[in-house]
N, C-alpha and C positions, 0 to 999 in steps of 0.2 A: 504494500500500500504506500503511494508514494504522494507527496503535494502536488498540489495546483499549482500554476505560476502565482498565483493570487496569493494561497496562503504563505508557499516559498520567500514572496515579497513582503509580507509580514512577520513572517520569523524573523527574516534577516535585516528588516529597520528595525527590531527589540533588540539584537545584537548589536549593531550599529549603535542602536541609543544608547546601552550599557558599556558599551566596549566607550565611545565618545565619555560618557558619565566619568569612568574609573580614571579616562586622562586629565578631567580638568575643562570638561564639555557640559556642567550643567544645563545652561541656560542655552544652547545650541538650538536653533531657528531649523524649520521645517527642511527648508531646502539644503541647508549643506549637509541635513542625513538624508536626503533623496539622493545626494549628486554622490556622495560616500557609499552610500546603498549599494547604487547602479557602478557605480566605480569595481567595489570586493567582488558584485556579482557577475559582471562580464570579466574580472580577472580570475574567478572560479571556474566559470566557464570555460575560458582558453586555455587555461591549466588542465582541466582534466580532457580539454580534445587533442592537447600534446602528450598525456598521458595515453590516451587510446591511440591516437597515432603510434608511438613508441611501443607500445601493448601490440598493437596488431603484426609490425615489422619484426618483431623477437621475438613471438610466441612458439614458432617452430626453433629457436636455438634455446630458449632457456625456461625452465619452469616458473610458473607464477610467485613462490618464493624466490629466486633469483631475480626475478622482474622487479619485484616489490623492495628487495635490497637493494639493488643496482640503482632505484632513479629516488629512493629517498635519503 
């Protein structure tokens, strides 16, 4: 069972918000956790379609433990 884009984008502004909070972001305005938001979440993104990429190029040389230690 996985998120929706909708709830995914709510989880991850209460991250955003807490994570902002714990640096010194209380009072932090709507938009620079929308642009922060959209910022983690298109860099998740490309993270893990270079991670599938990389995943799919190696899967016949090395097992999925060897995969998993190699790129972290």
């Amino acid at each position: 069972m996985g998120f929706s884009d909708e709830q995914a984008d709510q989880v991850s502004r209460k991250v955003d918000s807490c994570m902002l909070m714990t640096m010194g972001f209380e009072s932090a305005a709507e938009v620079p956790i929308d642009v922060f938001s959209r910022l983690v979440s298109r860099h998740i993104c490309k993270l893990c379609r270079v991670l599938k990429l990389l995943t799919d190029n190696y899967k016949k040389e090395c097992s999925a433990m060897q995969l998993i230690k190699t790129f972290v």
